[in-house]
N, C-alpha and C positions, 0 to 999 in steps of 0.2 A: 268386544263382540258387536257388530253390526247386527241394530235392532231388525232391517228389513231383513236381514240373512234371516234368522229367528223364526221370524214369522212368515215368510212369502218365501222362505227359499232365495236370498238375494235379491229379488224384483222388485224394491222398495220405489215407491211412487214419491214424488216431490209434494210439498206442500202446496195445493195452491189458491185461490180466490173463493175455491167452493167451503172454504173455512169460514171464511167471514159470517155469512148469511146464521146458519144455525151458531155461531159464537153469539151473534147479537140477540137470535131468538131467545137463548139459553138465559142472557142476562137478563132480558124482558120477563121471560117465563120467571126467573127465580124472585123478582120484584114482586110481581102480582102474588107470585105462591106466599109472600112473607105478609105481604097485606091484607091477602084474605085469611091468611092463618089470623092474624088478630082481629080484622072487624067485620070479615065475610061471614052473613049468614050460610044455611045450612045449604040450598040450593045456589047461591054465587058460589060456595067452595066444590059444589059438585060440578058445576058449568065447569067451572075453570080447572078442575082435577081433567075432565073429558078433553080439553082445548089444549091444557099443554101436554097434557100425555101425549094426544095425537100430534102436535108440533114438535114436541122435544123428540117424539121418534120418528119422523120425518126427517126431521134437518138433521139429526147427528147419524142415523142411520144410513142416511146417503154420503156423511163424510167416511163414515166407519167402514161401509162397504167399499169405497172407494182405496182407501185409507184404514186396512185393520192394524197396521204397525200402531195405531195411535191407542190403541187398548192398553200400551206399557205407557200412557201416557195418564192412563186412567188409576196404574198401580198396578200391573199386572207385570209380576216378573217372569226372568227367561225363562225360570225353572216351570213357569205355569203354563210356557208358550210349548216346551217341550213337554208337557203332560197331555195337554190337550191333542195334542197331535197325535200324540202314544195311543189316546183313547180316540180318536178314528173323527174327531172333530177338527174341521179347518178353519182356518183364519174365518173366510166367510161366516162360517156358521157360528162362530165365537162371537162375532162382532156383531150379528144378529142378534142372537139369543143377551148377549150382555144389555144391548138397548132395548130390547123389549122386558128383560125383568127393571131394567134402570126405571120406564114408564108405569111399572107396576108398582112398583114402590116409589115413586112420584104419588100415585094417584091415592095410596094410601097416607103419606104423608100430608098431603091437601086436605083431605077427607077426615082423616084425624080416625082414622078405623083403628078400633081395639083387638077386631076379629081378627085371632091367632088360630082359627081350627083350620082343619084340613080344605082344600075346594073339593066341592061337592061331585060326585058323576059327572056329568057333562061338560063341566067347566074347562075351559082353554087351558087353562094353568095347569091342570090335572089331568088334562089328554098329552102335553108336552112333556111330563116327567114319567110318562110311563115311555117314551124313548130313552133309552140307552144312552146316545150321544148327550141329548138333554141333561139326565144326569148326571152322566160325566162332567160337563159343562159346570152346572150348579155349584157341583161342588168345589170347583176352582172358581168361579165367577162368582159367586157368595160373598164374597170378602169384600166386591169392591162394591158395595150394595148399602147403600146407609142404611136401609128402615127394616128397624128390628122386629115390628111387626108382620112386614111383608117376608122376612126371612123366616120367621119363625111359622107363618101360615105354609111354606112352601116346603119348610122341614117338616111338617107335623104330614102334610099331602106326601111327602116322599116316603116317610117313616109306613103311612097306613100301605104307599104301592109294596114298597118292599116286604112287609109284613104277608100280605094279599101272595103275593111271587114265593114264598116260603111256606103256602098253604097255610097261613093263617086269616085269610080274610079274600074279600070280591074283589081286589082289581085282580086284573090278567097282565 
C-alpha cells in the first residue's frame, strides 16, 4: 500500500532539501539535550529545554507540514492513519499536534520534571485536550512519544476533562 495514498489521498510529496536543515538541528538539539542532562545546572537545562523546544518544532514542523507522510516514519502505522481520519483529524493537523506534544516532552525530559499531575485551568496543554479532534489524536499519537512523564501528565489532564464531561468535575 502506498504510504502517500494513506495519508494525503495519493498526493505524496517527494523528499526534498527542506529535510536536511531540521535533520541537522535535531542532531545538534539531541547533543546539547545529552550534555546538559549530565553537567547542565538548573537554569542552562531550562535555557536549552526553551531553545530546542522552539527549534525542534520549527524545523521539523515545517518538514511535517510539508511532508505528513513522514509521521509513518516516526512509527505511526496505516491502521493509525486510517483512525485518525475516521476521527475527523487530517494529515495536517496530525502532524501538528504530533510536533507540538514531541516539544513538550522534549522540554520535560531536559528539565528532568517529575510533575505527573494534570495542567492546571489555563494551561495550553489543557485548553488543547478539551478538543475532541485533540483527543482523538493523543490517543493514537501517545505511543510515539518517549516521556513517561509528559504522558502520564497529559493522561492524568485528560482522565480529570473527561471526568468533568460526565458531570463529575469543572472542565466543560
Amino acid at each position: 500500500m502506498d504510504v502517500g495514498a494513506v495519508l494525503l489521498g495519493g498526493a505524496a510529496g517527494a523528499i526534498g532539501g527542506a529535510i536536511i536543515s531540521p535533520l541537522v538541528a535535531y542532531a545538534l538539539t539531541n547533543r546539547m539535550e545529552h550534555k546538559l542532562q549530565e553537567q547542565g545546572s538548573k537554569t542552562e537545562r531550562e535555557l536549552a529545554a526553551y531553545t530546542a523546544n522552539y527549534e525542534s518544532l520549527l524545523g521539523a514542523h515545517a518538514t511535517l507540514a510539508a511532508q505528513p507522510e513522514y509521521l509513518l516514519l516516526e512509527g505511526l502505522a496505516e491502521d493509525d492513519c486510517r483512525l485518525l481520519k475516521e476521527a475527523g483529524v487530517s494529515c495536517q493537523e496530525a502532524a501538528y499536534l504530533f510536533m507540538s506534544f514531541k516539544a513538550s516532552a522534549r522540554w520535560h525530559r531536559i528539565m528532568q520534571s517529575g510533575d505527573v499531575s494534570a495542567y492546571p485551568d489555563g494551561h495550553s496543554r489543557r485548553a488543547m485536550l478539551r478538543v475532541r479532534k485533540t483527543r482523538a489524536a493523543w490517543h493514537i499519537l501517545q505511543k510515539l512519544i518517549g516521556s513517561e512523564t509528559f504522558k502520564q501528565r497529559m493522561n492524568a489532564t485528560l482522565t480529570e476533562i473527561e471526568r468533568g464531561e460526565r458531570g463529575g468535575g469543572s472542565d466543560h
